[in-house]
PyMOL Python script that loads the backbone (N, CA, C, O; Angstrom):
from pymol import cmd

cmd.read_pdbstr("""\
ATOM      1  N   UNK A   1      10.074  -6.233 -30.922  1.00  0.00           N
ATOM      2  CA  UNK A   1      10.348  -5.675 -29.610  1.00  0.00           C
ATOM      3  C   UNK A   1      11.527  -4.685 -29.648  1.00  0.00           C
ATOM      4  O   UNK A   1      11.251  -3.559 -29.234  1.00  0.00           O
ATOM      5  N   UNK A   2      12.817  -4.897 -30.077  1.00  0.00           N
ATOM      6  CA  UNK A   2      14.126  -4.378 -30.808  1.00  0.00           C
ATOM      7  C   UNK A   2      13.029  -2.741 -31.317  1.00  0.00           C
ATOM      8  O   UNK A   2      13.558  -1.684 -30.972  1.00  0.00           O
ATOM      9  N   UNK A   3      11.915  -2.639 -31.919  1.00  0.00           N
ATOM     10  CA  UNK A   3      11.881  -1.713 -32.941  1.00  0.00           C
ATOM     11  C   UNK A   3      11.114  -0.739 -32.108  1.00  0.00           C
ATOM     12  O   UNK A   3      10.793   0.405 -32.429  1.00  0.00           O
ATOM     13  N   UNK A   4      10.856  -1.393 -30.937  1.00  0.00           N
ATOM     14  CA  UNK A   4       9.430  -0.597 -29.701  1.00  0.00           C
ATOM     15  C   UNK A   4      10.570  -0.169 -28.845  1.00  0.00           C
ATOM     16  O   UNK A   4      10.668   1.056 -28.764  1.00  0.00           O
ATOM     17  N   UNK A   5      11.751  -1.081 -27.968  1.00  0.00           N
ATOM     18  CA  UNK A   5      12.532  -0.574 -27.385  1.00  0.00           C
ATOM     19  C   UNK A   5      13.431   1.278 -27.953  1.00  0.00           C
ATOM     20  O   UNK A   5      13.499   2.344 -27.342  1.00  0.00           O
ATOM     21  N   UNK A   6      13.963   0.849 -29.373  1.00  0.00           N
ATOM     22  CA  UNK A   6      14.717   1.990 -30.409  1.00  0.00           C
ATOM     23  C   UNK A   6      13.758   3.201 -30.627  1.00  0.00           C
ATOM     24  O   UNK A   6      14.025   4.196 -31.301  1.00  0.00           O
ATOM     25  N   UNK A   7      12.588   2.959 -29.944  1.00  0.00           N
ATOM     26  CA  UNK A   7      11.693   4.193 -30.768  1.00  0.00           C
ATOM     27  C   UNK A   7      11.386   4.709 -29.342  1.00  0.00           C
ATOM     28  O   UNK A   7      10.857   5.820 -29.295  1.00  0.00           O
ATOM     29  N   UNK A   8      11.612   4.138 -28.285  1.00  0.00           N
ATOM     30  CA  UNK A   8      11.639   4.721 -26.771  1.00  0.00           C
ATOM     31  C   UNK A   8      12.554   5.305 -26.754  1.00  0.00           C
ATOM     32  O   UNK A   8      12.288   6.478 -26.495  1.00  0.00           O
ATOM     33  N   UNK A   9      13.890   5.083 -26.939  1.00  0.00           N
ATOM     34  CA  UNK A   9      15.087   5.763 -26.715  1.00  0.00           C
ATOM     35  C   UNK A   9      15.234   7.202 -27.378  1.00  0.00           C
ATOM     36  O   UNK A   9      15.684   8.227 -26.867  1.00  0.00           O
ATOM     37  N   UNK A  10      14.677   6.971 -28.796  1.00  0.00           N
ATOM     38  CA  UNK A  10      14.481   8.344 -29.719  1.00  0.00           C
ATOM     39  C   UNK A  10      13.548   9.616 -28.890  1.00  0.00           C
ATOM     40  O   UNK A  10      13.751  10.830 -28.907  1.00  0.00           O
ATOM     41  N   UNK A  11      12.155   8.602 -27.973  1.00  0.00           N
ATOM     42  CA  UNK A  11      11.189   9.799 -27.815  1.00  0.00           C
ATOM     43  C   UNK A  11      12.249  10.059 -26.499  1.00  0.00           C
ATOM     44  O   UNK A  11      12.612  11.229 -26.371  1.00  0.00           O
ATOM     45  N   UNK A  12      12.657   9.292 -25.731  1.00  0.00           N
ATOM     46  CA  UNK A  12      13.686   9.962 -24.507  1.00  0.00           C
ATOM     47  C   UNK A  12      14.719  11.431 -25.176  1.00  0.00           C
ATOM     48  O   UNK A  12      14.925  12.552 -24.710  1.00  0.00           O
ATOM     49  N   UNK A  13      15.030  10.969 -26.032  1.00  0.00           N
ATOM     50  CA  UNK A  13      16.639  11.893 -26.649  1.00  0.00           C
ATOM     51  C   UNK A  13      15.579  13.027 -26.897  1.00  0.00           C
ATOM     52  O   UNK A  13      15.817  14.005 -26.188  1.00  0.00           O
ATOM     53  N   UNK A  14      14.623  13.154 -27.597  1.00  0.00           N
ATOM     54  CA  UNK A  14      13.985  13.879 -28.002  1.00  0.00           C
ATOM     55  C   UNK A  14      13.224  14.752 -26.917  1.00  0.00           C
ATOM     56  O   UNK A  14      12.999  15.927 -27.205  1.00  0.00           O
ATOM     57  N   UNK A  15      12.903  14.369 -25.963  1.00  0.00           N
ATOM     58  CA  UNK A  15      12.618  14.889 -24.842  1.00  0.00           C
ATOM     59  C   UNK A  15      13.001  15.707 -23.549  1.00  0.00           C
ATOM     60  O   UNK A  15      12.416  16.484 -22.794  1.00  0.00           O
ATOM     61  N   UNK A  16      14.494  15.063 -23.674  1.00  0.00           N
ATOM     62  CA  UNK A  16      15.658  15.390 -23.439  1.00  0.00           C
ATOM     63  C   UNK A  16      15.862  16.978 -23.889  1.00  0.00           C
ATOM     64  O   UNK A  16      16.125  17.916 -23.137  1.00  0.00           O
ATOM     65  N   UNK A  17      15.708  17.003 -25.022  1.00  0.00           N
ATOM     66  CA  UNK A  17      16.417  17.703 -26.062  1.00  0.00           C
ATOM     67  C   UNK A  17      15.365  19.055 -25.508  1.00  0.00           C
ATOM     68  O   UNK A  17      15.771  20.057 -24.920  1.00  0.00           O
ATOM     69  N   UNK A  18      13.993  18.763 -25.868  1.00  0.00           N
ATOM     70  CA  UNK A  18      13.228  19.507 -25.765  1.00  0.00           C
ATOM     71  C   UNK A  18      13.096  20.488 -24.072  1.00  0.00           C
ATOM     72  O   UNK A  18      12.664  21.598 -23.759  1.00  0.00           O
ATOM     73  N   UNK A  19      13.699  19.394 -23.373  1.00  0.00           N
ATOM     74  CA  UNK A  19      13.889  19.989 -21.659  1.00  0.00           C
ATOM     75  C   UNK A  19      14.629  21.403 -22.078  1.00  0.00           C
ATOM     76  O   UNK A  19      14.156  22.538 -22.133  1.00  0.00           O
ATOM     77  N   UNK A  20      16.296  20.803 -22.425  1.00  0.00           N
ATOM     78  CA  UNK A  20      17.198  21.588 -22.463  1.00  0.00           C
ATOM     79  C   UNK A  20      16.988  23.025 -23.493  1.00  0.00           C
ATOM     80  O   UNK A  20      17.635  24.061 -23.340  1.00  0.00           O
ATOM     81  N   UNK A  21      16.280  22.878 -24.205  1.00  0.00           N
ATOM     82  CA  UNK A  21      15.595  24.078 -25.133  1.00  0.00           C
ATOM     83  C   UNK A  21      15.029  24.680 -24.425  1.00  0.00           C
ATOM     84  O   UNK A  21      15.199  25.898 -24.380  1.00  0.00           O
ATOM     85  N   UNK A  22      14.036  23.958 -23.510  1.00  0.00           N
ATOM     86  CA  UNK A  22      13.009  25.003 -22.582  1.00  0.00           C
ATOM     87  C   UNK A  22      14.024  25.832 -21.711  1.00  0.00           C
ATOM     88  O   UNK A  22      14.061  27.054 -21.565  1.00  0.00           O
ATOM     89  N   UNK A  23      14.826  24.883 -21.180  1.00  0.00           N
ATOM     90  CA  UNK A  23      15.553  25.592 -20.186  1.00  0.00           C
ATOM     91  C   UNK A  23      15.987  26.962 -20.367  1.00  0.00           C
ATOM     92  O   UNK A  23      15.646  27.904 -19.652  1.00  0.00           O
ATOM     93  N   UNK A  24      17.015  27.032 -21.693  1.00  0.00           N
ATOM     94  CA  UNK A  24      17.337  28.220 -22.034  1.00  0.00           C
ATOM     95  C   UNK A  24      16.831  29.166 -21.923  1.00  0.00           C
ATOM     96  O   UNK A  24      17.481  30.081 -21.419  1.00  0.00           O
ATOM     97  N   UNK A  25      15.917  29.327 -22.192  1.00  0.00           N
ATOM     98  CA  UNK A  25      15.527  30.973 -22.382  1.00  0.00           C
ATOM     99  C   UNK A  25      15.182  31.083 -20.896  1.00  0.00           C
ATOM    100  O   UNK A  25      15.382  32.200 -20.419  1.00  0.00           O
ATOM    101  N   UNK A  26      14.774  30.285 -20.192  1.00  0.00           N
ATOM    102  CA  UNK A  26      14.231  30.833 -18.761  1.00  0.00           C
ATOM    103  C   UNK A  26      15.961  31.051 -18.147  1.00  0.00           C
ATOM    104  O   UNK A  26      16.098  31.842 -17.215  1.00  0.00           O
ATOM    105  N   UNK A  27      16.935  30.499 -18.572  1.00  0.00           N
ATOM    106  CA  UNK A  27      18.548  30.681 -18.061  1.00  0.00           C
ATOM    107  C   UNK A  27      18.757  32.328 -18.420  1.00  0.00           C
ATOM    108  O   UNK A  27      18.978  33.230 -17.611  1.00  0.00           O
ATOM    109  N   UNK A  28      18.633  32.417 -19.725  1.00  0.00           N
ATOM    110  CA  UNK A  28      18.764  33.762 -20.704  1.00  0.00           C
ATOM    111  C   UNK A  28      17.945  35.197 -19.772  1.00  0.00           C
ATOM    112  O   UNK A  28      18.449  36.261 -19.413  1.00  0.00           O
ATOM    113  N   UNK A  29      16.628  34.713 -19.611  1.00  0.00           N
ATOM    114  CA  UNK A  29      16.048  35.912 -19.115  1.00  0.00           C
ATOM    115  C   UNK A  29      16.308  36.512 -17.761  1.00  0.00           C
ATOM    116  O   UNK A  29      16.052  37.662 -17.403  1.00  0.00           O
ATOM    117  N   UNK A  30      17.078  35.158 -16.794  1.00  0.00           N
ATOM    118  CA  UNK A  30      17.560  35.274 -15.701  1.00  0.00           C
ATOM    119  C   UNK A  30      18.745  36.197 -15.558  1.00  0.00           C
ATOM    120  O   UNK A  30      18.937  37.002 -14.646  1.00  0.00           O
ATOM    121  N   UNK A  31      19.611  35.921 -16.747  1.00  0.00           N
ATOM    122  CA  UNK A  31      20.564  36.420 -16.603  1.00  0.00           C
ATOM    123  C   UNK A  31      20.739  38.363 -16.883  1.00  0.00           C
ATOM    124  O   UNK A  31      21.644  39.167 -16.659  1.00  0.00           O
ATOM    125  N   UNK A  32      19.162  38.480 -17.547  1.00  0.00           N
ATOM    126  CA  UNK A  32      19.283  39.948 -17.802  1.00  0.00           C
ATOM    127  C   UNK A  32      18.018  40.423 -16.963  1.00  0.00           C
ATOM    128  O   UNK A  32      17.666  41.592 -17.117  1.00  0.00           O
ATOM    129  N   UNK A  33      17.381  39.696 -16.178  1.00  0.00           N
ATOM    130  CA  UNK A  33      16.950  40.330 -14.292  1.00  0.00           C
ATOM    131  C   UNK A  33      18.389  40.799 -14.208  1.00  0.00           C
ATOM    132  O   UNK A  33      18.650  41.999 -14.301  1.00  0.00           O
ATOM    133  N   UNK A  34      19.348  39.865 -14.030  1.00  0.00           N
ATOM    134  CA  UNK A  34      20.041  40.506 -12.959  1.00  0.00           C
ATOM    135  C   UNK A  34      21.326  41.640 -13.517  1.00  0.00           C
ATOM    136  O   UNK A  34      22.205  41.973 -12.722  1.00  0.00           O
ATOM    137  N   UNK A  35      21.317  42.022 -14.552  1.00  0.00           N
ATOM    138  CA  UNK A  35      21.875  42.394 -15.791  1.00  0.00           C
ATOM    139  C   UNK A  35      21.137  44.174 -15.170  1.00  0.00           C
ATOM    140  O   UNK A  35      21.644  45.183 -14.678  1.00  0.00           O
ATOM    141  N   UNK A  36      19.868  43.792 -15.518  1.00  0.00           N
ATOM    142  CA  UNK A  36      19.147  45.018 -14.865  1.00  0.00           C
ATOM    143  C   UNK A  36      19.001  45.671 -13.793  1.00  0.00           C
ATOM    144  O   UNK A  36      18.853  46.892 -13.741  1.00  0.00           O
ATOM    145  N   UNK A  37      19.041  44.624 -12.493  1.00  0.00           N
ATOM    146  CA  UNK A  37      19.171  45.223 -11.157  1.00  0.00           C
ATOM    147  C   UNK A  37      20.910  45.589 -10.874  1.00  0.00           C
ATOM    148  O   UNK A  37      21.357  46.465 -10.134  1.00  0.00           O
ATOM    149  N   UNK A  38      21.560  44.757 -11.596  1.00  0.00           N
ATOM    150  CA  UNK A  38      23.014  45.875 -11.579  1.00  0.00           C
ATOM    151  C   UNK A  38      22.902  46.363 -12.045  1.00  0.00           C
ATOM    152  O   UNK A  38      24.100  46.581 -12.226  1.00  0.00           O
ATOM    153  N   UNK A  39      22.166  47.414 -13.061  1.00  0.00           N
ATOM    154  CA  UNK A  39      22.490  48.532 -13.962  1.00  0.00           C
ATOM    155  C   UNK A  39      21.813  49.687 -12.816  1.00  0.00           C
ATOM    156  O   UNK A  39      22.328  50.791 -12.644  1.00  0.00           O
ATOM    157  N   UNK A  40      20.821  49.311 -12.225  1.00  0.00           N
ATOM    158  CA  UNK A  40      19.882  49.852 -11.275  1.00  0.00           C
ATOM    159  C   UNK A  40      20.568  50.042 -10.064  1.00  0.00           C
ATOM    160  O   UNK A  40      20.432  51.087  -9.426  1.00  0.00           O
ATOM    161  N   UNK A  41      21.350  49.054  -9.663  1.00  0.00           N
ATOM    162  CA  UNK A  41      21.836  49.303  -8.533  1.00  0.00           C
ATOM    163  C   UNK A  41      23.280  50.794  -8.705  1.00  0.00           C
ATOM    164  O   UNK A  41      23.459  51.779  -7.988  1.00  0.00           O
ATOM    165  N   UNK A  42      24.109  50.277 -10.072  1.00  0.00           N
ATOM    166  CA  UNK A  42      25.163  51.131 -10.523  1.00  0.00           C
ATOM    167  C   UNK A  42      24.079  52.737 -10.926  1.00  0.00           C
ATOM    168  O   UNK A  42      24.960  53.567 -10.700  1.00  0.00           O
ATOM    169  N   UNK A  43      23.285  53.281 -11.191  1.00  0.00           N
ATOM    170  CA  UNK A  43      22.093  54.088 -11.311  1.00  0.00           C
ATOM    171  C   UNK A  43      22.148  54.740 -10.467  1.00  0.00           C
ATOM    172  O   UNK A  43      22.360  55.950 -10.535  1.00  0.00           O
ATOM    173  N   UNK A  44      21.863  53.710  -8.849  1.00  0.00           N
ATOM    174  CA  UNK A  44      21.189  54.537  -7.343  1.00  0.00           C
ATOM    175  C   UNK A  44      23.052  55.478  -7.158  1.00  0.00           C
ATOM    176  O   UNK A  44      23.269  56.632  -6.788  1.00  0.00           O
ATOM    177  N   UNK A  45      24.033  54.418  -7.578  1.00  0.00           N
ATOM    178  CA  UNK A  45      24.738  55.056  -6.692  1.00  0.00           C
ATOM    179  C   UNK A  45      25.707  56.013  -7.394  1.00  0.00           C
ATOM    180  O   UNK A  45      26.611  56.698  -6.917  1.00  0.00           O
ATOM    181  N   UNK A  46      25.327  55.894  -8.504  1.00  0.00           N
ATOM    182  CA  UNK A  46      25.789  57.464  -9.181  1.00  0.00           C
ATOM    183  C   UNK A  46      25.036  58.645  -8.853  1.00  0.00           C
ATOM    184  O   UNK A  46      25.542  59.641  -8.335  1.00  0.00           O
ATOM    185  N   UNK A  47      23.816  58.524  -9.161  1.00  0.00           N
ATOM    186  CA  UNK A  47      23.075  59.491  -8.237  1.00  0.00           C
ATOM    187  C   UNK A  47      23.257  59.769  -6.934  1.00  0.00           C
ATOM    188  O   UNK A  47      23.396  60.917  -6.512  1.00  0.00           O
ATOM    189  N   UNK A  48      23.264  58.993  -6.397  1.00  0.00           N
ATOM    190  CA  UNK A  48      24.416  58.954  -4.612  1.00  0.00           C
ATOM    191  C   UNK A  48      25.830  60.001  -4.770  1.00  0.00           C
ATOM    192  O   UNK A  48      26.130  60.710  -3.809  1.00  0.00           O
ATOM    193  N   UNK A  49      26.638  60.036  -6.008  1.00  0.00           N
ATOM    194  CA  UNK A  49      27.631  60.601  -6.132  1.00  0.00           C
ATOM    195  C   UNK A  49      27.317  61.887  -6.213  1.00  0.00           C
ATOM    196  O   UNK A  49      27.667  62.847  -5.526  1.00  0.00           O
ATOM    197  N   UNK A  50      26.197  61.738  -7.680  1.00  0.00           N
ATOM    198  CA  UNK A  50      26.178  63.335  -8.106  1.00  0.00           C
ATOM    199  C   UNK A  50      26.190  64.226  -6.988  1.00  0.00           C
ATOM    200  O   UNK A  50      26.953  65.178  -6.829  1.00  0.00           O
ATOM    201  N   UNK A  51      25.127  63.772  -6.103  1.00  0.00           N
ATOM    202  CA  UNK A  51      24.568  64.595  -5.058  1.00  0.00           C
ATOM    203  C   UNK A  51      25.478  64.959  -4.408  1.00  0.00           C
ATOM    204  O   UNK A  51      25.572  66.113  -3.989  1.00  0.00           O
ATOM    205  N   UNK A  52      26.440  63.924  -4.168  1.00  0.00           N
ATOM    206  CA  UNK A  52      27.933  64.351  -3.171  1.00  0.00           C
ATOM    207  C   UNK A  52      28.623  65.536  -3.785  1.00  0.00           C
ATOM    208  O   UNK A  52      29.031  66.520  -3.168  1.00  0.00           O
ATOM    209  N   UNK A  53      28.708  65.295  -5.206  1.00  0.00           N
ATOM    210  CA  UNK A  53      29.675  66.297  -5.766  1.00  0.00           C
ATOM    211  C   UNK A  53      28.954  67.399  -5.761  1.00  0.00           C
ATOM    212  O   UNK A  53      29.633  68.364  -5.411  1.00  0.00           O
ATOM    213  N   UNK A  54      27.599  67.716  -6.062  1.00  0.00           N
ATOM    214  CA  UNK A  54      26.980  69.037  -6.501  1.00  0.00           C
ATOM    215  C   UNK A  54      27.445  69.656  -4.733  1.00  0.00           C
ATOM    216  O   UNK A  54      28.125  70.665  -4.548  1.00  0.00           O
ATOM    217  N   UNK A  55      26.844  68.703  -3.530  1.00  0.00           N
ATOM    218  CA  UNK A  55      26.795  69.529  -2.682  1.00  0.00           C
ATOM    219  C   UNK A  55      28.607  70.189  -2.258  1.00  0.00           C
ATOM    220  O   UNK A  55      28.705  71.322  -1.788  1.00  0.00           O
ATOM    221  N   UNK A  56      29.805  69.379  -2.486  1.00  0.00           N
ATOM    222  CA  UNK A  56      31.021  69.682  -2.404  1.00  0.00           C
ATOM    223  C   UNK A  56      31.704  70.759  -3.718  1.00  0.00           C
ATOM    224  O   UNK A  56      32.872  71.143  -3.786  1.00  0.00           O
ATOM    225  N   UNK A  57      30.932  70.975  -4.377  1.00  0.00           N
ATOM    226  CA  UNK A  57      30.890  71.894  -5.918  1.00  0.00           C
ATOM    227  C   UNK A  57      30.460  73.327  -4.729  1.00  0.00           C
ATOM    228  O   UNK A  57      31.255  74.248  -4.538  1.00  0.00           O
ATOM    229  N   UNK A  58      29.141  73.250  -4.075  1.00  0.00           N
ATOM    230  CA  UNK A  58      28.485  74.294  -3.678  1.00  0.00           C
ATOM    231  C   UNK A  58      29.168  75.028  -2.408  1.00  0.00           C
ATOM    232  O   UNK A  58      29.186  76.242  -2.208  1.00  0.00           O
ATOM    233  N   UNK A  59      29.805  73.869  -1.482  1.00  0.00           N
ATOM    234  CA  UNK A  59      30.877  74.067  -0.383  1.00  0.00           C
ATOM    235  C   UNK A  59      31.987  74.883  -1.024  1.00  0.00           C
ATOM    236  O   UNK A  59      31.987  76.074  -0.712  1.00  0.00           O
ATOM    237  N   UNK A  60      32.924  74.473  -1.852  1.00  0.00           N
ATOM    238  CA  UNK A  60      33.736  74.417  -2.345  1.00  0.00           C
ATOM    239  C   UNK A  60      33.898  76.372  -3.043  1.00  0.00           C
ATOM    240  O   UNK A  60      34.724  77.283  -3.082  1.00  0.00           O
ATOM    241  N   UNK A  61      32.362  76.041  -3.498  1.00  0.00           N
ATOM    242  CA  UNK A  61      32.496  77.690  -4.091  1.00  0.00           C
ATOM    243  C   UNK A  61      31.881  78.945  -3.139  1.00  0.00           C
ATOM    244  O   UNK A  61      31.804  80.129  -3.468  1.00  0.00           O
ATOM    245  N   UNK A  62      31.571  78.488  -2.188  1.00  0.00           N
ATOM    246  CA  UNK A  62      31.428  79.331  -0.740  1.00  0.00           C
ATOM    247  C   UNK A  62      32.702  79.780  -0.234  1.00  0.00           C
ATOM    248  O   UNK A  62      33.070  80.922   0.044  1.00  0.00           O
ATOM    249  N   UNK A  63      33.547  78.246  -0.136  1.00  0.00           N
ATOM    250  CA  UNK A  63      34.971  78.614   0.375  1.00  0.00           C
ATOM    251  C   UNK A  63      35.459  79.771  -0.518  1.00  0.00           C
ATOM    252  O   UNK A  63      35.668  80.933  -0.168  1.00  0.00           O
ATOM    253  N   UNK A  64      35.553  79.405  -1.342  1.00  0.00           N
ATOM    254  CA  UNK A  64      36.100  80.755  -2.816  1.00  0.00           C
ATOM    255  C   UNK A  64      35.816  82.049  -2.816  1.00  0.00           C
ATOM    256  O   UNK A  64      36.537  83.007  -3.092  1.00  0.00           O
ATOM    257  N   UNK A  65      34.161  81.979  -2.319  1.00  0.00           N
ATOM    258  CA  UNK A  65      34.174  83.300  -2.427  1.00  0.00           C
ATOM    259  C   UNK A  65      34.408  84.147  -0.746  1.00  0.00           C
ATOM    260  O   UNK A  65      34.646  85.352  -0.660  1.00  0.00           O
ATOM    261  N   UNK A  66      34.263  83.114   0.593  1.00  0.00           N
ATOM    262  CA  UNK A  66      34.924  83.905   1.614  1.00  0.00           C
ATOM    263  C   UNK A  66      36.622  83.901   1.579  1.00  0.00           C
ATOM    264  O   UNK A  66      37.328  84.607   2.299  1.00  0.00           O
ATOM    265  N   UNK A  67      37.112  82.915   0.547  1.00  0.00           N
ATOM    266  CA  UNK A  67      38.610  83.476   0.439  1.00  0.00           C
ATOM    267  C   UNK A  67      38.870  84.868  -0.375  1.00  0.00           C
ATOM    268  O   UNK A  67      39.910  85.520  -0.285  1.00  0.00           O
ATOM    269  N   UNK A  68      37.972  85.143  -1.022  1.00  0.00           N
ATOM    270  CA  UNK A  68      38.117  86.206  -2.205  1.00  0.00           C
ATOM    271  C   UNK A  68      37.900  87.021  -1.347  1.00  0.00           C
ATOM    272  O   UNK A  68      38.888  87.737  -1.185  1.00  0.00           O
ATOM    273  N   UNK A  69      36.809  87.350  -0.496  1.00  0.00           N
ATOM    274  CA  UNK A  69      36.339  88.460   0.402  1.00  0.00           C
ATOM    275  C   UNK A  69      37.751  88.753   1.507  1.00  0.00           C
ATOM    276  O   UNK A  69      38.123  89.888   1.804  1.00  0.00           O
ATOM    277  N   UNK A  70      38.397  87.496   2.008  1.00  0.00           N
ATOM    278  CA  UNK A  70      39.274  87.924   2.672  1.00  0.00           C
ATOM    279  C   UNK A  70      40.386  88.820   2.176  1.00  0.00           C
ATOM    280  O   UNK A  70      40.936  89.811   2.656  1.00  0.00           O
ATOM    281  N   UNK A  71      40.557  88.016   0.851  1.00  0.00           N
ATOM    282  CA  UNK A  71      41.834  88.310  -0.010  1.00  0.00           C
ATOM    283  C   UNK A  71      41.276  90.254  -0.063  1.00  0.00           C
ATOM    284  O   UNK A  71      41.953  91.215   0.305  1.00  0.00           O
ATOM    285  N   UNK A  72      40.267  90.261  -0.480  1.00  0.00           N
ATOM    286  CA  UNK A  72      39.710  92.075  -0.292  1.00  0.00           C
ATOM    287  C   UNK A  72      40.234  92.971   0.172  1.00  0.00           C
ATOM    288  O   UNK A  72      40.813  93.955  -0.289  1.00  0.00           O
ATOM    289  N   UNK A  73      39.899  92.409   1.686  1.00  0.00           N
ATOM    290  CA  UNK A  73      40.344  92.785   2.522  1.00  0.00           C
ATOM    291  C   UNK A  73      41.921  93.514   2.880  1.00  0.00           C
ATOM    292  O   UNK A  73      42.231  94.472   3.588  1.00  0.00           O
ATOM    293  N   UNK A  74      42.528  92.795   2.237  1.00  0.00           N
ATOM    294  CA  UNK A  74      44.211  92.907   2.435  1.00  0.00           C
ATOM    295  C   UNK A  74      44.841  93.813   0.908  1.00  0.00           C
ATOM    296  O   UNK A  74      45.984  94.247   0.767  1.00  0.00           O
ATOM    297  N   UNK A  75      43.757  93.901  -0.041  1.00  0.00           N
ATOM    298  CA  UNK A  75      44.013  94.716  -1.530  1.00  0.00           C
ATOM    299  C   UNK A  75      43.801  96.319  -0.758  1.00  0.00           C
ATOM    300  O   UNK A  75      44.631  97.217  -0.898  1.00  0.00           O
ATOM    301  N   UNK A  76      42.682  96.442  -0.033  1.00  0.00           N
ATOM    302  CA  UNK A  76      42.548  97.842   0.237  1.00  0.00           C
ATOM    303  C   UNK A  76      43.089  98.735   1.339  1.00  0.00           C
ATOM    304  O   UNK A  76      42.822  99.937   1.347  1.00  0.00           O
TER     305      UNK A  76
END
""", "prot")
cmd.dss("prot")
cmd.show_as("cartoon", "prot")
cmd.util.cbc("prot")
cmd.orient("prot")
């Protein structure tokens, strides 16, 4: 009975064991979903930036050139 009880406990540990193995990788793959939707999310909002800067690049060199035109103005 001693040798039926000891060989239950082994298939438990062993089972055990085998849970916590499974677990992992479904922990692992979770962690690079979300690994990815922050890279995705950091993505949208650089592109969010660029756009800011190109359009303040394009402002920016409008201003320049009606300051230059003014500045003209006052050379001649």
């Amino acid at each position: 009975m001693q040798h039926a009880v000891q060989a239950v406990r082994e298939v438990s540990a062993l089972i055990a064991e085998i849970d916590t193995a499974a677990s992992e990788p479904s922990i692992g793959i979770s962690q690079i979903r979300q690994a990815l939707d922050d890279i995705e999310e950091l993505t949208q909002q650089n592109t969010s930036l660029v756009s800011h800067l190109a359009r303040s690049a394009s402002t920016l060199a409008s201003n320049a050139d009606t300051v230059a035109g003014t500045m003209a103005m006052f050379r001649t």
